[in-house]
N, C-alpha and C positions, 0 to 999 in steps of 0.2 A: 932106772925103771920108772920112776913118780916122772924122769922128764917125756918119756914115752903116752903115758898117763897122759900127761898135760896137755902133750900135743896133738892126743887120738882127741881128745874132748874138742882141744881147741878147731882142730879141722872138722867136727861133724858138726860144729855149730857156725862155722865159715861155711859148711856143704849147707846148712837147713838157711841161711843169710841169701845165698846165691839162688837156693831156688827160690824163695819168698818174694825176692825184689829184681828176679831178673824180668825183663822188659820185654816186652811181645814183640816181635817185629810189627804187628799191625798197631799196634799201639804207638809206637812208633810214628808210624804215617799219619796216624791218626793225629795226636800231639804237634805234628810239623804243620799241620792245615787248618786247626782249630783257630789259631788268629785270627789269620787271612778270613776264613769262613762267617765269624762272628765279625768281623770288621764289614763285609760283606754284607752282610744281614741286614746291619745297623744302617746300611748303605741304602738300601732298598726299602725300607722299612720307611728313613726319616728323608725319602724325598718322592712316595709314594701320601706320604702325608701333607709333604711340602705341594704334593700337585691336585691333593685331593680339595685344600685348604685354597688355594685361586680363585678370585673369582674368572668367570665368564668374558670372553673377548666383546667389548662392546664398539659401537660405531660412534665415532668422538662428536660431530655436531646432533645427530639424532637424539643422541643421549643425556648431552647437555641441556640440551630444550627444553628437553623432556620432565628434565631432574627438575629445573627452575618451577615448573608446576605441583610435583610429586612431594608430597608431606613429608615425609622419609628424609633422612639426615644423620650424618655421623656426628657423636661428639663426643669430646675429648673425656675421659674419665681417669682417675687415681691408677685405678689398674687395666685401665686400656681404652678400649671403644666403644660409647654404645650407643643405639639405637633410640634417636628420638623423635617422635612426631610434629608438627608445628601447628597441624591444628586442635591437637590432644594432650596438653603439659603433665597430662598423669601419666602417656604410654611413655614406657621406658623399659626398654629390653637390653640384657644385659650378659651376650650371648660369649661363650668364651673364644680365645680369638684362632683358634683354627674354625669354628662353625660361621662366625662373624660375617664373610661376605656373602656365603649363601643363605642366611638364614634375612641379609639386606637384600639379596637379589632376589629370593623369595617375597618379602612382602612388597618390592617394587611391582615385581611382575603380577600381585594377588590387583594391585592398586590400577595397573594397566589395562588391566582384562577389563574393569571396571568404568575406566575414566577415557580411554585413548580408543580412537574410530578408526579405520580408513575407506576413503571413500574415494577410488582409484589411486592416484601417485600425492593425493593429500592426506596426512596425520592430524585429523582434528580432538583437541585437547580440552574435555569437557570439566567442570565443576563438580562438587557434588549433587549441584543439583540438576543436572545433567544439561545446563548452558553449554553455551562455544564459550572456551577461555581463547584459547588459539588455533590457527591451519599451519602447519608446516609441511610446506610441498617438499614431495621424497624426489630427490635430485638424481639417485645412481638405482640400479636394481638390488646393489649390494644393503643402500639404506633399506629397501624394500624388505628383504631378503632377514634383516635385523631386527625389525619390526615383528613380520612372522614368526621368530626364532626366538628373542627373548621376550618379548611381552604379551606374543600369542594370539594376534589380534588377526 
């Protein structure tokens, strides 16, 4: 009789175990995609970032020219890159490095609106004080086109 006993106990508490921890079928589905899902995430998240962080397509001889006039300058730091002026040795910006190229192609482009003319298919390249430093004749429509687009001009 006590083994009768033993065994009603032991199965109502094997019946109260089974319904506690039985598993949902949706649960289920759910648990099989969660990986994938969060892996996914992480997917889109960290190259949403990765394209946000790029800088800007530029035009390789316009923009070298250009650079060679433009105060603006990267330079090497402890913990990355920063922003320094050449004719201002106190500016020093010191942006973190996903903002870093826009916040350089921001003050290029603040400096262009400023310093850079055109005057037909000629880029004339003024000083501060508003001299001709340089003319560089715009060769393609695409250079043209470059001009308009990033420095605004």
């Amino acid at each position: 009789m006590s083994i009768d006993i033993h065994q009603a106990i032991f199965s109502q508490k094997a019946l109260y175990c089974q319904k506690i921890y039985r598993v949902d079928p949706y649960m289920q589905k759910f648990n099989r995609y969660l990986l994938p899902a969060l892996f996914l995430a992480f997917l889109v998240f960290g190259l949403a970032a990765f394209m946000q962080s790029k800088p800007s397509h530029k035009n390789a001889r316009v923009y070298k020219t250009v650079q060679q006039y433009s105060p603006y300058y990267l330079d090497k730091r402890f913990g990355g890159l920063q922003i320094m002026n050449k004719e201002d040795p106190e500016f020093k910006e010191k942006p973190n490095n996903m903002t870093l190229f826009k916040e350089f192609e921001r003050l290029e482009k603040a400096w262009g609106k400023k310093h850079l003319k055109l005057q037909g298919n000629q880029l004339i390249i003024l000083d501060n004080n508003g001299t001709q430093q340089a003319v560089l004749p715009l060769q393609t429509k695409d250079e043209l086109d470059f001009v308009h687009r990033y420095y605004g001009v």
